[in-house]
KELUM-98235 format. One record per atom (N, C-alpha, C, O): residue number from 1; atom name; x, y, z. Coordinates in steps of 0.2 Angstrom, whole numbers. Layout:
+-----+------+-------+-------+-------+
:   n : atom :    xx :    yy :    zz :
+-----+------+-------+-------+-------+
: NUM :   CA :     X :     Y :     Z :
...
+-----+------+-------+-------+-------+
***
This chain:
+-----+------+-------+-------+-------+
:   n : atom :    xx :    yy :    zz :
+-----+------+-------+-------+-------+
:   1 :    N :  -520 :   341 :  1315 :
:   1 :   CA :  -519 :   335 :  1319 :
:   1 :    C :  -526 :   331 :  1320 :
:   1 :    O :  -527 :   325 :  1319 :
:   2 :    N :  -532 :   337 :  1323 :
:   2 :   CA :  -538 :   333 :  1322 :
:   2 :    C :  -540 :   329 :  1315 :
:   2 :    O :  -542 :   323 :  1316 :
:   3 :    N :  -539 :   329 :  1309 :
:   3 :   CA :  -539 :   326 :  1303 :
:   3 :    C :  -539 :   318 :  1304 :
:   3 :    O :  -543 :   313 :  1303 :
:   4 :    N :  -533 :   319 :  1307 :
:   4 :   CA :  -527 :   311 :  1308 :
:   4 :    C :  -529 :   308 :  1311 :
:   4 :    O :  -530 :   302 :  1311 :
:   5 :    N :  -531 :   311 :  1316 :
:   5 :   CA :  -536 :   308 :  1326 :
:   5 :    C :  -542 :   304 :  1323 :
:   5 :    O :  -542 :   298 :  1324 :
:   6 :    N :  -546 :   308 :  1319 :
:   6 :   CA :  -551 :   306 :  1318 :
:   6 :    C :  -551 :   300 :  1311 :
:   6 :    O :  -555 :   297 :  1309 :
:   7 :    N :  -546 :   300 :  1309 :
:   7 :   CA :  -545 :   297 :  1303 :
:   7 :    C :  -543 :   289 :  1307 :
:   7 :    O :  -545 :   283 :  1305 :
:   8 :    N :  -538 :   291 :  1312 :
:   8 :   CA :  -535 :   283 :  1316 :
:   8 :    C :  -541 :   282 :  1319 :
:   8 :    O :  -541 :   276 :  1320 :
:   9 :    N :  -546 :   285 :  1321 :
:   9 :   CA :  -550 :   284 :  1327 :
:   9 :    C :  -555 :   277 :  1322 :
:   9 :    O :  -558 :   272 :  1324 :
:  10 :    N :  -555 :   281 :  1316 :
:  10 :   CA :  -560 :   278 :  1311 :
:  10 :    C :  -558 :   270 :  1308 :
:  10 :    O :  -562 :   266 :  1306 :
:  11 :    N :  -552 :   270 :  1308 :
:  11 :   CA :  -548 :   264 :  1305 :
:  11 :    C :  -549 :   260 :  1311 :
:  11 :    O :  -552 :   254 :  1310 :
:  12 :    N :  -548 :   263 :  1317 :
:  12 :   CA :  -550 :   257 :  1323 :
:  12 :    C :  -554 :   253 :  1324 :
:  12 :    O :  -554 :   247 :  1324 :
:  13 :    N :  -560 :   259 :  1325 :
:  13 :   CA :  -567 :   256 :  1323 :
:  13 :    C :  -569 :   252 :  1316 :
:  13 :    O :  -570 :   246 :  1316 :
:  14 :    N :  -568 :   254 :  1311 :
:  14 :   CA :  -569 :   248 :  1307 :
:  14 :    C :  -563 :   240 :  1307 :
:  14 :    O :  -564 :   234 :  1305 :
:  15 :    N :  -559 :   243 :  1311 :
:  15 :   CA :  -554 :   236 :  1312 :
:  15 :    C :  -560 :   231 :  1318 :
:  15 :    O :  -562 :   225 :  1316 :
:  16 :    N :  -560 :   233 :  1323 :
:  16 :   CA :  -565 :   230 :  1327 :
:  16 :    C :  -572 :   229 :  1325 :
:  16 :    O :  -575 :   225 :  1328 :
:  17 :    N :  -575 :   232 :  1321 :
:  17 :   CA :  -580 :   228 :  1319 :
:  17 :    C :  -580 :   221 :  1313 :
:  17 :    O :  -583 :   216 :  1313 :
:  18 :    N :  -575 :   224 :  1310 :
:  18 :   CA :  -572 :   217 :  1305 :
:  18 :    C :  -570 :   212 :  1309 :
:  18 :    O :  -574 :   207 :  1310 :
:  19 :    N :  -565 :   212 :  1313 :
:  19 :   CA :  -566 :   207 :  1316 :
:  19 :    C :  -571 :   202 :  1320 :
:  19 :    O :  -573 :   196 :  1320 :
:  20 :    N :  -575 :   209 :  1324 :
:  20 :   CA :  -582 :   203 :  1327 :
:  20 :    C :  -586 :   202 :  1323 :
:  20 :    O :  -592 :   201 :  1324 :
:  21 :    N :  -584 :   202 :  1317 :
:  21 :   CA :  -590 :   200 :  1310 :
:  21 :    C :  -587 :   193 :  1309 :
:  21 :    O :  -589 :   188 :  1311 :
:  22 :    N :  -581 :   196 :  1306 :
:  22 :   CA :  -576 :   187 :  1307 :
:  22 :    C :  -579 :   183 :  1313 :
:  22 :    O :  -579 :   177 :  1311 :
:  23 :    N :  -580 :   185 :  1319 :
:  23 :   CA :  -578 :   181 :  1322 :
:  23 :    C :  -587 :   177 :  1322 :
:  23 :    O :  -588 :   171 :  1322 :
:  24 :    N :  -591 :   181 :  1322 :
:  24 :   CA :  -597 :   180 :  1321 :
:  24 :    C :  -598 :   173 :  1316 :
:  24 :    O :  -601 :   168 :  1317 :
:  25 :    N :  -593 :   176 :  1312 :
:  25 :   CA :  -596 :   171 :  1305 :
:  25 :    C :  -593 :   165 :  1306 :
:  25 :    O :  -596 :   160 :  1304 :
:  26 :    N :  -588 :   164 :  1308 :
:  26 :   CA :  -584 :   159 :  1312 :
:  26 :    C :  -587 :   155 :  1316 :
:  26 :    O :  -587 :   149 :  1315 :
:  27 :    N :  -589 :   160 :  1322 :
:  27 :   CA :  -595 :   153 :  1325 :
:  27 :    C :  -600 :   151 :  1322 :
:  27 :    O :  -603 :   146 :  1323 :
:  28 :    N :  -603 :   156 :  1317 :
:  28 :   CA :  -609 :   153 :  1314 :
:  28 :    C :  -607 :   147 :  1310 :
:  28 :    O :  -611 :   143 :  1310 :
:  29 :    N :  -601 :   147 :  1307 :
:  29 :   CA :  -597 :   140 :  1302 :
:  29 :    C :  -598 :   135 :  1306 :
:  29 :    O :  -601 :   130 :  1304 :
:  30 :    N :  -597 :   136 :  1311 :
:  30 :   CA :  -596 :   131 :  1317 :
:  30 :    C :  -601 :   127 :  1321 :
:  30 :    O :  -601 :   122 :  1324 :
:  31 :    N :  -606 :   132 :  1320 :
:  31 :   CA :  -614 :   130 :  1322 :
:  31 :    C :  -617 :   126 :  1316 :
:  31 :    O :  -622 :   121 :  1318 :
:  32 :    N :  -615 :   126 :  1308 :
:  32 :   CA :  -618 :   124 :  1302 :
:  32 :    C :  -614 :   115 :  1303 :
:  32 :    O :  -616 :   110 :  1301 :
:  33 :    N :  -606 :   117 :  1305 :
:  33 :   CA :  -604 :   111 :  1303 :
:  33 :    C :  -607 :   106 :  1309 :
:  33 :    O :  -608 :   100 :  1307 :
:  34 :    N :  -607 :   106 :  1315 :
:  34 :   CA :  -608 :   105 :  1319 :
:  34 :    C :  -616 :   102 :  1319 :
:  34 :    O :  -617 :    97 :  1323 :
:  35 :    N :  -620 :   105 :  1316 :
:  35 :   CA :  -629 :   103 :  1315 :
:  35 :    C :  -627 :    97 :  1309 :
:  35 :    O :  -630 :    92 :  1309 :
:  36 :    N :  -622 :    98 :  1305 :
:  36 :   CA :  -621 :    94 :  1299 :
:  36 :    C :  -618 :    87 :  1300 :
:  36 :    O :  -617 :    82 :  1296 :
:  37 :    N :  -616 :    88 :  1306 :
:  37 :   CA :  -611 :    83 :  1308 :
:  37 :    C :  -616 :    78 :  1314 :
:  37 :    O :  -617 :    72 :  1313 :
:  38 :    N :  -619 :    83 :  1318 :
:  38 :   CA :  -622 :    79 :  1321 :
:  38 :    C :  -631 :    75 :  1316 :
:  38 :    O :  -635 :    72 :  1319 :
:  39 :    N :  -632 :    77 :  1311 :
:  39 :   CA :  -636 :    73 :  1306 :
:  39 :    C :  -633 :    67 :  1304 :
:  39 :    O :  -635 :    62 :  1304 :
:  40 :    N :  -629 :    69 :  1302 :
:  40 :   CA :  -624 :    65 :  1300 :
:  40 :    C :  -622 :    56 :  1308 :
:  40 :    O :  -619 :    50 :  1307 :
:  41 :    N :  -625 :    60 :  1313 :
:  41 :   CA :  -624 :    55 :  1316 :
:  41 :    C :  -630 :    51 :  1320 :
:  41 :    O :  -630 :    46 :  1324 :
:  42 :    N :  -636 :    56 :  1316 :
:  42 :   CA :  -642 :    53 :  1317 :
:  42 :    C :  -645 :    57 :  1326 :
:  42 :    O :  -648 :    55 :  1330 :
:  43 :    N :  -642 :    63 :  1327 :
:  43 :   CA :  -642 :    67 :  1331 :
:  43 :    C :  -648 :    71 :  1330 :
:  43 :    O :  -648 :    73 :  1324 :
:  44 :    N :  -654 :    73 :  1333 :
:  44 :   CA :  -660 :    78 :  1331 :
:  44 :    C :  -660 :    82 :  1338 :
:  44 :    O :  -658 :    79 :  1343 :
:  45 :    N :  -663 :    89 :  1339 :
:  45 :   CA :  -665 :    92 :  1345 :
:  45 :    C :  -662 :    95 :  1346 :
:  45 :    O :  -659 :    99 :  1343 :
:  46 :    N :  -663 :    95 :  1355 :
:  46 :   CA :  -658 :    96 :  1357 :
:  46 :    C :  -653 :    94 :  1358 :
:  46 :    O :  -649 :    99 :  1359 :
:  47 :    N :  -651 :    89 :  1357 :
:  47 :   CA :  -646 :    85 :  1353 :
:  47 :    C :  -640 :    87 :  1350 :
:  47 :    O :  -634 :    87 :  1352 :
:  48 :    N :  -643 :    88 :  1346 :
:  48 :   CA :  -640 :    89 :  1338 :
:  48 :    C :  -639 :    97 :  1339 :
:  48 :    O :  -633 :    99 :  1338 :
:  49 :    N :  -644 :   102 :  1343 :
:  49 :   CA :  -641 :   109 :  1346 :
:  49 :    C :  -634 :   108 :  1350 :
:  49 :    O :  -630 :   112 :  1348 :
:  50 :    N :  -633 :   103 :  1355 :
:  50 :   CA :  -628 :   104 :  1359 :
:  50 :    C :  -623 :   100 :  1358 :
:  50 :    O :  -618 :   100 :  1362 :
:  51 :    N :  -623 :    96 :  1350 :
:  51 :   CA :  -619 :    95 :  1351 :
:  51 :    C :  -615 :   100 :  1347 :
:  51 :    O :  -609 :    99 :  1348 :
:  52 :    N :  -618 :   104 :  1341 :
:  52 :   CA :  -617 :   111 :  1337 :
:  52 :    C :  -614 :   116 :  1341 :
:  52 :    O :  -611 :   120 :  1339 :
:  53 :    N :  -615 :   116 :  1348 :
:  53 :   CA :  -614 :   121 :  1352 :
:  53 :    C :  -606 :   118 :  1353 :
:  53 :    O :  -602 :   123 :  1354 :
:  54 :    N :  -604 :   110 :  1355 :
:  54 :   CA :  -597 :   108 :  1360 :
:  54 :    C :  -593 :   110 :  1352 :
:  54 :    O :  -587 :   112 :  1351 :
:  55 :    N :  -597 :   110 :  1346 :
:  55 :   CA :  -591 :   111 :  1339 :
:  55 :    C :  -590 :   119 :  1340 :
:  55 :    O :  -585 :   121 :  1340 :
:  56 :    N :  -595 :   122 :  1342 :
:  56 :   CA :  -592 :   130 :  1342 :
:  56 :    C :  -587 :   133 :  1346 :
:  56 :    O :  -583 :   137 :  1345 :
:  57 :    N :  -587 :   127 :  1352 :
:  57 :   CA :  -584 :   129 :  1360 :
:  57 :    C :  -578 :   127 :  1355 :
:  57 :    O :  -576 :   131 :  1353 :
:  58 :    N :  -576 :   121 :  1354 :
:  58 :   CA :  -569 :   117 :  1352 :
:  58 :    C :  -564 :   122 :  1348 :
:  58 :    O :  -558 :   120 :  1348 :
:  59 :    N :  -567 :   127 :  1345 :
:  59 :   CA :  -565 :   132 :  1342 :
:  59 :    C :  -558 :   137 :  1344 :
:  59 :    O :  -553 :   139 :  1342 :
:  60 :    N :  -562 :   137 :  1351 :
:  60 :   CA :  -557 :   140 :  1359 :
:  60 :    C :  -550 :   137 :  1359 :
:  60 :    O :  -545 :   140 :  1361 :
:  61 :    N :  -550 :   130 :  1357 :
:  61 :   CA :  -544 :   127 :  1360 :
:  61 :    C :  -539 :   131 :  1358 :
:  61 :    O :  -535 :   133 :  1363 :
:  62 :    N :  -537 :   132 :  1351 :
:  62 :   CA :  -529 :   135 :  1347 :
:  62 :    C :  -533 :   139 :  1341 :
:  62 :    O :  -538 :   138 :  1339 :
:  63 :    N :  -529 :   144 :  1339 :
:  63 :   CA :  -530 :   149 :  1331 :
:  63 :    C :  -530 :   145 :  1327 :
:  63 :    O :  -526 :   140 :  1328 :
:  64 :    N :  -535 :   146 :  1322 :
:  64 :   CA :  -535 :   141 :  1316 :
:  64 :    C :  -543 :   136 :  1317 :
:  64 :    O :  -546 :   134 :  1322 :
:  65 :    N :  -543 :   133 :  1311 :
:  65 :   CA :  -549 :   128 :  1310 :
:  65 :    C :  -546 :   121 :  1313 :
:  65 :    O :  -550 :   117 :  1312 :
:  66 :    N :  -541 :   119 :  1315 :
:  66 :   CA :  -540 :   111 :  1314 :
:  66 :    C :  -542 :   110 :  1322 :
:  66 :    O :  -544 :   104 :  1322 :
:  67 :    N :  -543 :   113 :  1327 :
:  67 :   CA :  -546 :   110 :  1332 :
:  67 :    C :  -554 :   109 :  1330 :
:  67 :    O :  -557 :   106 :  1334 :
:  68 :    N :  -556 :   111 :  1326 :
:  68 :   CA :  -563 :   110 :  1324 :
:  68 :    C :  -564 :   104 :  1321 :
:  68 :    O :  -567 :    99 :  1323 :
:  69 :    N :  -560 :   104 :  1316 :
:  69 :   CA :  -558 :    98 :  1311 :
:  69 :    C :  -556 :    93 :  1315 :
:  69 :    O :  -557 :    87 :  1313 :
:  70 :    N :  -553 :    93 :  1320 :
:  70 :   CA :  -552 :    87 :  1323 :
:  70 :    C :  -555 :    84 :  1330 :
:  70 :    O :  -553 :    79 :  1333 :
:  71 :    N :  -561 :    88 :  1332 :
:  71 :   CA :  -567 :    90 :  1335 :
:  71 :    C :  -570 :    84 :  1330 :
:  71 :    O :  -569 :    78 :  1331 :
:  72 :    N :  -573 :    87 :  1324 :
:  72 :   CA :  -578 :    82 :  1320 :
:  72 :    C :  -576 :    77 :  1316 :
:  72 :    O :  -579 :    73 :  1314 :
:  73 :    N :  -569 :    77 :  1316 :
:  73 :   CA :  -565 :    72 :  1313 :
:  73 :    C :  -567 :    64 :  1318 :
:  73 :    O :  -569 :    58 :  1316 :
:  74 :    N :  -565 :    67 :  1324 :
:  74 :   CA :  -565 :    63 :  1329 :
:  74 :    C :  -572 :    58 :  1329 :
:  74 :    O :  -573 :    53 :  1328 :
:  75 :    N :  -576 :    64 :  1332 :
:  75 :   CA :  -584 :    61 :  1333 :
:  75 :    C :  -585 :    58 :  1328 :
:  75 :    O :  -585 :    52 :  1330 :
:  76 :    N :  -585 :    59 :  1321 :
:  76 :   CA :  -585 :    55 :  1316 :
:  76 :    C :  -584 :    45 :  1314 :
:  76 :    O :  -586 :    41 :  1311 :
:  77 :    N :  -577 :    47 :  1317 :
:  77 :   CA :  -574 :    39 :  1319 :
:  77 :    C :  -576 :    36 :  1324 :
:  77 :    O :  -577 :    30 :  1324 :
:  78 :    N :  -577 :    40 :  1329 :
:  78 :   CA :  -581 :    36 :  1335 :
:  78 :    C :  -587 :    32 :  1334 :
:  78 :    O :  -589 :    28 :  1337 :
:  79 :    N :  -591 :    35 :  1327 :
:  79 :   CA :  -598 :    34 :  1326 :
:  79 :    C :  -597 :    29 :  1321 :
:  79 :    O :  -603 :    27 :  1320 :
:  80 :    N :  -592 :    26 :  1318 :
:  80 :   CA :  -590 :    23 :  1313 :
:  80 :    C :  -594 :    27 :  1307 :
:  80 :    O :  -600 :    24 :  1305 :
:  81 :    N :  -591 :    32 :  1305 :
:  81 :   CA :  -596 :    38 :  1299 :
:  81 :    C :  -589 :    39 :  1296 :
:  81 :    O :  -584 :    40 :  1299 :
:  82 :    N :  -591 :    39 :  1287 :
:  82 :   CA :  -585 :    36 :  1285 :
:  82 :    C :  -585 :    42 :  1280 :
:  82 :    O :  -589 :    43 :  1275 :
:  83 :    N :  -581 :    49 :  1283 :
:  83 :   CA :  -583 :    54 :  1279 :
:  83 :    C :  -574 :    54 :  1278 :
:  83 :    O :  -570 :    52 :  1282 :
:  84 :    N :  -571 :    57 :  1273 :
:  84 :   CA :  -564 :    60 :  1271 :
:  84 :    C :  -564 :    64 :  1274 :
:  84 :    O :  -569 :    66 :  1276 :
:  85 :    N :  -556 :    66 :  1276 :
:  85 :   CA :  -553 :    74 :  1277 :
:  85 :    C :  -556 :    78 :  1274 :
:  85 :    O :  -560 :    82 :  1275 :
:  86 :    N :  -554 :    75 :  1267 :
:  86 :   CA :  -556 :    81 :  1260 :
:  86 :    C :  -563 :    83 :  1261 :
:  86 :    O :  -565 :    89 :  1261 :
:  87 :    N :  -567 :    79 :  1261 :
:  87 :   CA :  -574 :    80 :  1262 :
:  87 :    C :  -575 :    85 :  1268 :
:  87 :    O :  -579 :    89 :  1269 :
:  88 :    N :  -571 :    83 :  1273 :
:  88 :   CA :  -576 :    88 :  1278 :
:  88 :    C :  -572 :    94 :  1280 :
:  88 :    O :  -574 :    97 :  1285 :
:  89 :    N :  -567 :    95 :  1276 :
:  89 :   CA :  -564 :   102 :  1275 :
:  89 :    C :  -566 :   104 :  1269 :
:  89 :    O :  -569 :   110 :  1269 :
:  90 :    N :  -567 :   101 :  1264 :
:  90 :   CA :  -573 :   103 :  1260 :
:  90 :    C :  -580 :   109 :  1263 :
:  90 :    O :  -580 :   115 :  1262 :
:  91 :    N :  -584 :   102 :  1267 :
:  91 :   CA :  -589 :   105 :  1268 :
:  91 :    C :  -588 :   112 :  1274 :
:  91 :    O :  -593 :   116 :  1274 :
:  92 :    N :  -583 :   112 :  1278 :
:  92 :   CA :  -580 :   118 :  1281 :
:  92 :    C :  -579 :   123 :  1277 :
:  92 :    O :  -581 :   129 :  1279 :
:  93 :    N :  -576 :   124 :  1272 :
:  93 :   CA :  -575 :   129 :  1267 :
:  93 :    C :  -581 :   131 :  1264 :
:  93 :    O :  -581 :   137 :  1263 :
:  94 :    N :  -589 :   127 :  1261 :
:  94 :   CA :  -593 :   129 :  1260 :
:  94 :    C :  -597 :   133 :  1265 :
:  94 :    O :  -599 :   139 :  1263 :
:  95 :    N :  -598 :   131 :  1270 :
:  95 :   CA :  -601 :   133 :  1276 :
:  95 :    C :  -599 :   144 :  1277 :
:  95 :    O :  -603 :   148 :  1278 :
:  96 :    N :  -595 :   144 :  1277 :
:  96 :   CA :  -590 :   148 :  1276 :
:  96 :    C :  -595 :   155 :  1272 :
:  96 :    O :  -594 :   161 :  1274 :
:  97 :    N :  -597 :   153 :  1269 :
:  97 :   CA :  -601 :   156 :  1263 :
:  97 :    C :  -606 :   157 :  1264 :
:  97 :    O :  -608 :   163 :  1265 :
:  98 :    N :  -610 :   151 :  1267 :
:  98 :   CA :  -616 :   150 :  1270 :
:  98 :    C :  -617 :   154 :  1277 :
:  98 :    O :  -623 :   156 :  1279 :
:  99 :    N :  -611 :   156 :  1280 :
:  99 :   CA :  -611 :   159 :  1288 :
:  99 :    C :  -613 :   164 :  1286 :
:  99 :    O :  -618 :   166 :  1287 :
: 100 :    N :  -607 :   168 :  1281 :
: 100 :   CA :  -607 :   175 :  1281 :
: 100 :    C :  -612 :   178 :  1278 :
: 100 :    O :  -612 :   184 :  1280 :
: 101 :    N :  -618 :   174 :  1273 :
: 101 :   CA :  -623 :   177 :  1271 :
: 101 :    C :  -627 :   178 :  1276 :
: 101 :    O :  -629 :   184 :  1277 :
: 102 :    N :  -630 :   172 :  1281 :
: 102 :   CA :  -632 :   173 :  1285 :
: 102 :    C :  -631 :   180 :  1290 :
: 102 :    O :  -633 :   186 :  1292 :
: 103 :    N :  -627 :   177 :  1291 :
: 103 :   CA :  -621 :   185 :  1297 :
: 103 :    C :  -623 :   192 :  1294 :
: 103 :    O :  -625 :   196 :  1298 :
: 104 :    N :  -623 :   193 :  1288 :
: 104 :   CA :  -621 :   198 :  1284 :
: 104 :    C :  -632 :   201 :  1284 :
: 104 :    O :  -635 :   206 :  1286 :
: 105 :    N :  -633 :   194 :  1280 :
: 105 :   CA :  -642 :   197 :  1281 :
: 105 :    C :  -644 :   198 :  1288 :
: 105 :    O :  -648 :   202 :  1289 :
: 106 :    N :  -641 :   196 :  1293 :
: 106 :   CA :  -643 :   199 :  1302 :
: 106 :    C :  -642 :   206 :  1302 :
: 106 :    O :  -647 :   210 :  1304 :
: 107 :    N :  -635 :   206 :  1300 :
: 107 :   CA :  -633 :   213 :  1302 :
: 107 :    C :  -635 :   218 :  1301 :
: 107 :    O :  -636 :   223 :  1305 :
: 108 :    N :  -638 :   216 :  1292 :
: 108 :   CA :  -643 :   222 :  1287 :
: 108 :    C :  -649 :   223 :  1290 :
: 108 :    O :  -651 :   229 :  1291 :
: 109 :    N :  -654 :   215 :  1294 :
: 109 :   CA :  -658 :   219 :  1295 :
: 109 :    C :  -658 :   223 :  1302 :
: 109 :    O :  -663 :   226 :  1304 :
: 110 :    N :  -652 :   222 :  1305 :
: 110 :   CA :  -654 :   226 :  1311 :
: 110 :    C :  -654 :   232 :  1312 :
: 110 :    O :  -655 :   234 :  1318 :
+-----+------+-------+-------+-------+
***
């Protein structure tokens, strides 16, 4: 029975850390799209930090990306910045890649 215990104990543990990797790489997407967006609106600094930070927060609201997407969709037409859906679901799906490298090179070097 010990075998099993420690076998469930182990699947847990790797379940929980996948997730806070996910979840990591997630906001880190969110942080990329966010610096991207606020360039995109001639935002620099602090600025362009906080406002990379209200895209990460926006994340919160419901499961799934379209609170993000319509977080930056939003600011976007406010600023009359003429970007496509496809584009900046696009450029979220890259980002994506981009998080988890990063995420991934953190984790290694810690």
């Amino acid at each position: 029975m010990s075998t099993f215990d420690d076998r469930e104990r182990a699947e847990e543990a790797k379940y929980a850390h996948d997730s806070q990797l996910q979840f990591k790489i997630m906001n880190r997407r969110n942080k990329l799209l966010g610096l991207w967006a606020a360039d995109l609106m001639n935002l620099s600094g602090a600025e362009a930090e906080a406002y990379a930070k209200s895209v990460v927060m926006s994340d919160l609201e419901e499961p799934g990306d379209e609170d993000v997407f319509r977080k930056v969709r939003g600011d976007l037409d406010a600023k009359g910045i003429d970007r496509s859906d496809a584009r900046i679901r696009e450029h979220m799906a890259e980002l994506i890649a981009v998080a988890r490298e990063q995420v991934m090179k953190e984790v290694k070097d810690q």
